[in-house]
The first five atom37 places (N, CA, C, CB, O) and aatype in JSON, in Angstrom:
{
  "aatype": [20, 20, 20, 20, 20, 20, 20, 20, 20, 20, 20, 20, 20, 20, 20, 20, 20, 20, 20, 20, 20, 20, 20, 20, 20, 20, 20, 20, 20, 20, 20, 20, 20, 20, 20, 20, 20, 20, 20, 20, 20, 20, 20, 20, 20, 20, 20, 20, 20, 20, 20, 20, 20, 20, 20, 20, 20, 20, 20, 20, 20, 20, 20, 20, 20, 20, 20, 20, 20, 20, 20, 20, 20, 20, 20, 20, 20, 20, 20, 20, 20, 20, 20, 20, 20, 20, 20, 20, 20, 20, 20, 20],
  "atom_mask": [
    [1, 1, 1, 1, 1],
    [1, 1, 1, 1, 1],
    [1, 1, 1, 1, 1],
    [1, 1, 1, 1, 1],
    [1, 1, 1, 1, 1],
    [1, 1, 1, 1, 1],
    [1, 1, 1, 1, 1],
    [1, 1, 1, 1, 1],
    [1, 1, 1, 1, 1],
    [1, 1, 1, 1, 1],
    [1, 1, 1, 1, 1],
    [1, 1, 1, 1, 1],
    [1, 1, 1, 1, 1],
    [1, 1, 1, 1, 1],
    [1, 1, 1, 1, 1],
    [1, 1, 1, 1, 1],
    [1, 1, 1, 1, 1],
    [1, 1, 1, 1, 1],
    [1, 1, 1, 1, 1],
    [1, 1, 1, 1, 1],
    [1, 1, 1, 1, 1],
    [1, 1, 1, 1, 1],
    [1, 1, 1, 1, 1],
    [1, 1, 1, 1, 1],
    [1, 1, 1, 1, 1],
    [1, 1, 1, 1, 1],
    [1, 1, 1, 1, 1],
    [1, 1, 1, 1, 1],
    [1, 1, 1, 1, 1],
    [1, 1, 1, 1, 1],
    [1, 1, 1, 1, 1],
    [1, 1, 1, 1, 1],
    [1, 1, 1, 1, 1],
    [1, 1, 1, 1, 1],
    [1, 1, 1, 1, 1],
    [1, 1, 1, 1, 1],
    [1, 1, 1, 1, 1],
    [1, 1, 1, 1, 1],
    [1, 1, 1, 1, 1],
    [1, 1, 1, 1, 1],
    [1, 1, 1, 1, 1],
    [1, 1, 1, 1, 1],
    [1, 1, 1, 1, 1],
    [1, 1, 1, 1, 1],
    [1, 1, 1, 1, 1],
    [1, 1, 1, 1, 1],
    [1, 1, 1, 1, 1],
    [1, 1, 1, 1, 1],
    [1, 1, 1, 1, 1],
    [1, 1, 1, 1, 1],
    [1, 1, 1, 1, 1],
    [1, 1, 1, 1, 1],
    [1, 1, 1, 1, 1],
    [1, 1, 1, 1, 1],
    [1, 1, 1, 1, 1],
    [1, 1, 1, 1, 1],
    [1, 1, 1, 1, 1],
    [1, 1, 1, 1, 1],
    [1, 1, 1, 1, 1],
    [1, 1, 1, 1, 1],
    [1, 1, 1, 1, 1],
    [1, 1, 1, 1, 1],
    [1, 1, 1, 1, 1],
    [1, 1, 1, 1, 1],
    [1, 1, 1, 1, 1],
    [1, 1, 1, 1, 1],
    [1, 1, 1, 1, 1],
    [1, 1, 1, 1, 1],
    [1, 1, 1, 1, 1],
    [1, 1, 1, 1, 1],
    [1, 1, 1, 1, 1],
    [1, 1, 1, 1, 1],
    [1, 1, 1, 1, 1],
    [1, 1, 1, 1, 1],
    [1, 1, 1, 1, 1],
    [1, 1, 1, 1, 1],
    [1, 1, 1, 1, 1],
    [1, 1, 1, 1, 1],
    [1, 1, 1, 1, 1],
    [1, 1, 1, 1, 1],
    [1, 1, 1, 1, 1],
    [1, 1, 1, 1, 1],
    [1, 1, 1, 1, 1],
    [1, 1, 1, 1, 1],
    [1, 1, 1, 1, 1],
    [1, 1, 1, 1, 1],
    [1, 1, 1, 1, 1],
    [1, 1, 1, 1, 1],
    [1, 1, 1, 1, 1],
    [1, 1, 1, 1, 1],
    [1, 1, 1, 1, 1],
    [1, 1, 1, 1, 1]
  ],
  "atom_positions": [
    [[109.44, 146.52, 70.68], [109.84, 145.69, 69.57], [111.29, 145.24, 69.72], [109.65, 146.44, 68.25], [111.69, 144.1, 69.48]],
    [[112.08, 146.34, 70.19], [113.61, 145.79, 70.32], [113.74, 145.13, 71.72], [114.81, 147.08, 70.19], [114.88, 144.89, 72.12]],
    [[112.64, 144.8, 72.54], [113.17, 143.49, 73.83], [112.58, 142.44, 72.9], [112.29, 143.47, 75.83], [113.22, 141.39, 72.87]],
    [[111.7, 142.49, 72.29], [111.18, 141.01, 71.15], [112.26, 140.42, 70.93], [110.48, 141.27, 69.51], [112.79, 139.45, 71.49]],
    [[112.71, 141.3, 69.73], [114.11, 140.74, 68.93], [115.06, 140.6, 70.0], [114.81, 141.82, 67.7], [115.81, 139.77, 69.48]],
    [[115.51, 140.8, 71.02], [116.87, 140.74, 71.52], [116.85, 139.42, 72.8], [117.31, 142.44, 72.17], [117.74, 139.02, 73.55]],
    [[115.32, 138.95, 72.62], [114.79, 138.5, 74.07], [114.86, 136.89, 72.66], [112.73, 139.48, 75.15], [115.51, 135.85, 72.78]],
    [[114.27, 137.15, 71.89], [114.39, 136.11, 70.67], [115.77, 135.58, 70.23], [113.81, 136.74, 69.42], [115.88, 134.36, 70.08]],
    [[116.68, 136.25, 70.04], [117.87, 136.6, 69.93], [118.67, 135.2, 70.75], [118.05, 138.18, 70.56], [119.2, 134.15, 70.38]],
    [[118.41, 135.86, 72.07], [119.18, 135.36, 73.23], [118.84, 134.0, 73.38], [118.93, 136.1, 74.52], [119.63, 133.07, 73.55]],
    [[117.32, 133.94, 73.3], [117.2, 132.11, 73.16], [117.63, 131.57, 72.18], [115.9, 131.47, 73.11], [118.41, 130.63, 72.35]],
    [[117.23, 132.01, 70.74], [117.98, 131.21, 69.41], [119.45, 130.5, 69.98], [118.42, 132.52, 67.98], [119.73, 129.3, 70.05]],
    [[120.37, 131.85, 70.4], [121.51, 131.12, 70.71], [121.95, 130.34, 71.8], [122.24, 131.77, 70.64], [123.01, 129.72, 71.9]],
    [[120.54, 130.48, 73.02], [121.1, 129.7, 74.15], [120.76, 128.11, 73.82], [120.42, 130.25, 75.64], [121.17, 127.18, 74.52]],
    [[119.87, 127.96, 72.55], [119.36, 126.89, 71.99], [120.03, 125.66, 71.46], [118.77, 127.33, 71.19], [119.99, 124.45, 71.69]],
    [[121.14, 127.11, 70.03], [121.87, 126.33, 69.87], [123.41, 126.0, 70.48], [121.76, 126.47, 68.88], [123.97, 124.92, 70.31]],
    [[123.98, 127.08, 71.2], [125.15, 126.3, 71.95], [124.61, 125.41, 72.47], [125.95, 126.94, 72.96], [125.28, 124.38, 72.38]],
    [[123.53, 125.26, 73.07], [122.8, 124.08, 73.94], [123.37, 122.52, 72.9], [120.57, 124.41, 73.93], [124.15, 121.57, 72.94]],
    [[122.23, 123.22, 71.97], [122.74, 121.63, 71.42], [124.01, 121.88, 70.6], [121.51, 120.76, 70.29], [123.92, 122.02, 69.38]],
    [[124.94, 121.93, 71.08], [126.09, 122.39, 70.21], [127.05, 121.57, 71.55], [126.29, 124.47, 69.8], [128.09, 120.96, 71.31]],
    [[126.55, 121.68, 72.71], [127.4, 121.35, 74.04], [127.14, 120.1, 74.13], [127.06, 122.07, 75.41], [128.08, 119.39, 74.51]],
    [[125.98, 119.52, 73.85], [125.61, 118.22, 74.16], [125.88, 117.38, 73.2], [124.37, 118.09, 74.47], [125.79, 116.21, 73.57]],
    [[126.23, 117.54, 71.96], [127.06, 116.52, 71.16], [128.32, 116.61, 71.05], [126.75, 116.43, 69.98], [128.87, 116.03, 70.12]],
    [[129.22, 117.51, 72.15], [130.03, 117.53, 72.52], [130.78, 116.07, 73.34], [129.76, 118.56, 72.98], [131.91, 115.57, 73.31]],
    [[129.71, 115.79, 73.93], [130.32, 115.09, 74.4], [131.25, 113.58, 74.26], [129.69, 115.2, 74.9], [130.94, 112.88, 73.3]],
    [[132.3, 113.1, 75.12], [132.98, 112.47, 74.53], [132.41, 110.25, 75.08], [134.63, 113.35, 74.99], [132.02, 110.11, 76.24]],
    [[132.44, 109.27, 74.41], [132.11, 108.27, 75.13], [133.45, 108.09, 76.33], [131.82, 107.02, 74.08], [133.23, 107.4, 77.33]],
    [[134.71, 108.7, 76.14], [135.65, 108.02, 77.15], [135.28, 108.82, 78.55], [137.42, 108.18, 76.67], [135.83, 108.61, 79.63]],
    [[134.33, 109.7, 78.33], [133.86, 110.17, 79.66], [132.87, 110.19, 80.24], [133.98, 111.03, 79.83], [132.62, 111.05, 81.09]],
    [[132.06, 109.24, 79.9], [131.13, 108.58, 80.24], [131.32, 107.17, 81.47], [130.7, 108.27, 78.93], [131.43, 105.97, 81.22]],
    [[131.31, 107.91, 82.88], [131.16, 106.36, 83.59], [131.18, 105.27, 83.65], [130.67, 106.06, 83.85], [132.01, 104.37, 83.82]],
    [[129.48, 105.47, 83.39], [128.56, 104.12, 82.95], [129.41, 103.37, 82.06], [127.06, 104.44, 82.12], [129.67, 102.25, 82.51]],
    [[130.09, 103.72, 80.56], [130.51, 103.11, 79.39], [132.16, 102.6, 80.26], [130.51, 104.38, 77.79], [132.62, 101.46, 80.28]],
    [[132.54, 103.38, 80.68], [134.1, 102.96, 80.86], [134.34, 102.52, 82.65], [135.25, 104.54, 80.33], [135.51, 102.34, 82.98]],
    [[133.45, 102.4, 83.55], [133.9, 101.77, 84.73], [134.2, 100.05, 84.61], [132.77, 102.11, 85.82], [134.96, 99.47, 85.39]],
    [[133.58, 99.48, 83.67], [133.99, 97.78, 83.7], [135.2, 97.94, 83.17], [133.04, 96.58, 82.78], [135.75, 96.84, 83.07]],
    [[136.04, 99.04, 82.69], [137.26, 98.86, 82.37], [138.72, 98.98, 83.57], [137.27, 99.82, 81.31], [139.92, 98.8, 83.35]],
    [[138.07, 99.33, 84.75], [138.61, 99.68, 85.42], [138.34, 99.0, 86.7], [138.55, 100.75, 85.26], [137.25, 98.49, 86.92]],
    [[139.53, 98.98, 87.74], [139.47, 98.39, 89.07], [138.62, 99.58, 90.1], [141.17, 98.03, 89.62], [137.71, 99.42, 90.92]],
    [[139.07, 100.34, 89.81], [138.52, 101.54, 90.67], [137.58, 102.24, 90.82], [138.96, 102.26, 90.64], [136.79, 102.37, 89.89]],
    [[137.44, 102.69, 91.64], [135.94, 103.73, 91.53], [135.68, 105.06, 90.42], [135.82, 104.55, 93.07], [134.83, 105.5, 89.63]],
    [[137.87, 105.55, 91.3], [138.49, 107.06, 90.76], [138.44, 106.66, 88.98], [140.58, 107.47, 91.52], [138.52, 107.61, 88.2]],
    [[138.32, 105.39, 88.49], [138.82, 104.97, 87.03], [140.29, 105.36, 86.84], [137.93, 105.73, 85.83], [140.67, 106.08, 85.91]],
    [[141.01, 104.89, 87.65], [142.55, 105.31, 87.65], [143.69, 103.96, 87.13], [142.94, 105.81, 89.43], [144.74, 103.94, 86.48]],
    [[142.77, 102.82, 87.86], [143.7, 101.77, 87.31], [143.03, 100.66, 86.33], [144.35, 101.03, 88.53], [142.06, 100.07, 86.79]],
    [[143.44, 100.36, 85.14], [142.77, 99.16, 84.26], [142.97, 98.24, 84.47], [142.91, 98.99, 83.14], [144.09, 97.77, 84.68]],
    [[141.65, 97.53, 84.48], [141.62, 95.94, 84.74], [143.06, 94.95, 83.72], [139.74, 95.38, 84.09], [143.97, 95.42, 83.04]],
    [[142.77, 93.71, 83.98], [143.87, 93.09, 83.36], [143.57, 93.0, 81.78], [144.12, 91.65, 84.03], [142.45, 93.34, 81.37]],
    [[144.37, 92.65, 81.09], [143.94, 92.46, 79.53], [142.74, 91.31, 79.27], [145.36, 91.95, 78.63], [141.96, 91.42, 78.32]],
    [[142.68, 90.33, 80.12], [141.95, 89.56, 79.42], [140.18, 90.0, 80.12], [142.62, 87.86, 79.64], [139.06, 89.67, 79.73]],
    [[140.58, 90.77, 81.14], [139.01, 91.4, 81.89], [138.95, 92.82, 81.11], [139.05, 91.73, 84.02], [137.87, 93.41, 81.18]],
    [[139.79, 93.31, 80.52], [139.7, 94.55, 79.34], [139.27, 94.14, 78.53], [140.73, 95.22, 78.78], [138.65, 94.96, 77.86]],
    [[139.27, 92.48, 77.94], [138.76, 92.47, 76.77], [137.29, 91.93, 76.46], [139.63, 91.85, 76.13], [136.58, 91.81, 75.46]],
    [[137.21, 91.68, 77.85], [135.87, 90.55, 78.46], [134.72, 92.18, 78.01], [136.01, 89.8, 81.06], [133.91, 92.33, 77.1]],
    [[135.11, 92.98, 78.95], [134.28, 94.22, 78.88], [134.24, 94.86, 77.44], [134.86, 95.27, 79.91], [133.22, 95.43, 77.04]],
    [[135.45, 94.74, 76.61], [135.34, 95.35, 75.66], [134.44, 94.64, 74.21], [136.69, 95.67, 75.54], [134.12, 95.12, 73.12]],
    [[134.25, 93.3, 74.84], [133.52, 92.38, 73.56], [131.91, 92.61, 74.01], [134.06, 90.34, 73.54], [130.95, 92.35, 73.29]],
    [[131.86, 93.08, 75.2], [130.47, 93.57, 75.94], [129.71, 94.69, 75.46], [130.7, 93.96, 77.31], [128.55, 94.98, 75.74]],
    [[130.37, 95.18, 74.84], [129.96, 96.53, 74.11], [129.66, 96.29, 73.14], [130.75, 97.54, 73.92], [130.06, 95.29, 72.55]],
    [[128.75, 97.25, 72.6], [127.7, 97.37, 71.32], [129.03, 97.51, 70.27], [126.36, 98.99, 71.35], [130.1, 97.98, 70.65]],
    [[128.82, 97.1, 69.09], [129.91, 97.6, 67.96], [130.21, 98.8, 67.9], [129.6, 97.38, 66.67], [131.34, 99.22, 68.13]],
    [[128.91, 99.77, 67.47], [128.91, 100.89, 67.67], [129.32, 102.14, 68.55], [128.26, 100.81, 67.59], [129.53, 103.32, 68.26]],
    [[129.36, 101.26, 70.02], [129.96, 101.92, 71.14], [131.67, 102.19, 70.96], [129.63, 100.97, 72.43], [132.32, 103.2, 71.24]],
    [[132.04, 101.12, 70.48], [133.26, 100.37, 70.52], [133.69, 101.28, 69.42], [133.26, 98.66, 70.32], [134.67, 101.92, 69.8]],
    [[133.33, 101.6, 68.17], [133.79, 102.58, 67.25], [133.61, 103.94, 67.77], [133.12, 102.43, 65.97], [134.42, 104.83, 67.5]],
    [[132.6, 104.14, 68.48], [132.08, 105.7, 69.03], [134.1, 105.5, 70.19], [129.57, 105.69, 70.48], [134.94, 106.38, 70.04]],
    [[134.28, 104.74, 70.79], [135.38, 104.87, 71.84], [136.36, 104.86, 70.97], [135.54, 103.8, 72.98], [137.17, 105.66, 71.43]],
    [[136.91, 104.28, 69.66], [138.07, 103.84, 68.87], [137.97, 105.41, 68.51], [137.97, 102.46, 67.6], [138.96, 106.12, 68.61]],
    [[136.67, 105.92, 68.08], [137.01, 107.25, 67.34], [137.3, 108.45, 68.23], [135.84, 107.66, 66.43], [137.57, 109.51, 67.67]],
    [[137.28, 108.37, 69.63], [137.6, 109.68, 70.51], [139.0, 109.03, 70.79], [136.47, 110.1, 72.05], [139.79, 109.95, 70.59]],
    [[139.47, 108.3, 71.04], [140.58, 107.87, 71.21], [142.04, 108.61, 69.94], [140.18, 106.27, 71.16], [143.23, 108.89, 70.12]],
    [[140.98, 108.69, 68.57], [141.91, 108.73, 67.8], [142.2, 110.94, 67.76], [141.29, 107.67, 66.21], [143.0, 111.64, 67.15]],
    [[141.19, 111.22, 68.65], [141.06, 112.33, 68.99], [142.34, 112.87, 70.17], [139.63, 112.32, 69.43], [142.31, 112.74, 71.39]],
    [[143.29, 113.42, 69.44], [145.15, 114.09, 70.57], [144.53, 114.54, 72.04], [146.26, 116.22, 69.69], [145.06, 113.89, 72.94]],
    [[143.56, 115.48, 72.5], [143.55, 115.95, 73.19], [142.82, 114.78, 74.4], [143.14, 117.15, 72.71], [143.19, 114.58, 75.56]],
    [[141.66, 114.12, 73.66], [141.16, 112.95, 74.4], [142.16, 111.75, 74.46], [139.86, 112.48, 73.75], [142.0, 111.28, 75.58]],
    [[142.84, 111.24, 74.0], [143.74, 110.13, 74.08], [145.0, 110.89, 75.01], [144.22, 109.52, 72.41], [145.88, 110.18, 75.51]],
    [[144.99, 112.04, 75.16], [146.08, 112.87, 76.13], [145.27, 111.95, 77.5], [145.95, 115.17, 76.13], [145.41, 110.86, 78.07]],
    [[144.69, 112.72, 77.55], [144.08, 112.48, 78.67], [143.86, 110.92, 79.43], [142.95, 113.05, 78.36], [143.81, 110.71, 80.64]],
    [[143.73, 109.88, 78.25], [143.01, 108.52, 78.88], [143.98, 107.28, 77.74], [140.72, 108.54, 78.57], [143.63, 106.33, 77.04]],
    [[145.13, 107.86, 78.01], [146.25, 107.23, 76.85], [146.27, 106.05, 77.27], [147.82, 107.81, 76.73], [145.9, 105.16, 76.51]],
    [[146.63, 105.79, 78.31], [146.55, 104.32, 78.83], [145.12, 103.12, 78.33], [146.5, 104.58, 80.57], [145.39, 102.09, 77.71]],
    [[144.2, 103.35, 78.59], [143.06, 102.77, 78.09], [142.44, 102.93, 76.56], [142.18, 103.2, 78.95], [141.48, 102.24, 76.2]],
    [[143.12, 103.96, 75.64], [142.85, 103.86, 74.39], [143.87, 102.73, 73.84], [142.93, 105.24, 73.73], [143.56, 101.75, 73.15]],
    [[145.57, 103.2, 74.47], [146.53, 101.88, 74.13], [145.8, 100.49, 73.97], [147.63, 101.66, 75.35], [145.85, 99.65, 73.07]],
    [[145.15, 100.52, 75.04], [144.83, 98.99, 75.8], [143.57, 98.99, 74.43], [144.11, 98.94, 78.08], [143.75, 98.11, 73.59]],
    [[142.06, 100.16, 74.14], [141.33, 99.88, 73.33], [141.54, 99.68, 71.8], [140.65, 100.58, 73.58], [140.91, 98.88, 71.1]],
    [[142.58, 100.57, 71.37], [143.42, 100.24, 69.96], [144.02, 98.49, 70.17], [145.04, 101.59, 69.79], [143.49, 97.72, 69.37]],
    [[144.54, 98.15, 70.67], [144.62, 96.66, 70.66], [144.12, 95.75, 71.03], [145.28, 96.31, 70.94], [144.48, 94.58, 71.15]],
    [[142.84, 96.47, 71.32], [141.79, 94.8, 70.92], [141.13, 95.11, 69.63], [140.21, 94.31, 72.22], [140.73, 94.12, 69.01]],
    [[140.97, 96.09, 69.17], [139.8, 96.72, 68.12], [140.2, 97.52, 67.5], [138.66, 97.32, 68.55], [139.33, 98.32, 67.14]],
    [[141.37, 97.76, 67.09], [142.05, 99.01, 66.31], [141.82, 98.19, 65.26], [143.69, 99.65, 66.59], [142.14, 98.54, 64.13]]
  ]
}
């Protein structure tokens, strides 16, 4: 009876960190969503403003708020400060 419960246990929670990890995640780290913003492969250098903005009117509204709102996130805008600058001024 006590490997039941403890074997039950262990999945409940591998279940929910599971889904606890996967809405974790952020859109500015997403590839797919943020390589037309960029010249590079590494995503190191941003395209020019008016090809930043070409890509950025390309995006779903929704995308575009899902990116405005990790941006407004310290630890994610640490990280990708340059391209939130650039996304706060087309769409802030």
């Amino acid at each position: 009876m006590n490997i039941k419960m403890f074997t039950m246990g262990a999945l409940a929670l591998a279940m929910t960190s599971g889904a606890a990890m996967a809405g974790s995640t952020s859109a500015l780290d997403d590839p797919a969503k943020m390589s037309p913003f960029f010249t590079d492969a590494g995503m190191k250098t941003l395209r020019s403003e008016a090809d930043f903005k070409t890509a950025w009117m390309a995006m779903k509204p929704d995308e575009r708020t899902a990116v405005l709102k990790d941006c407004g996130d310290a630890t994610l805008n640490k990280a990708h400060a340059d391209f939130c600058a650039m996304a706060k001024k087309m769409g802030g």
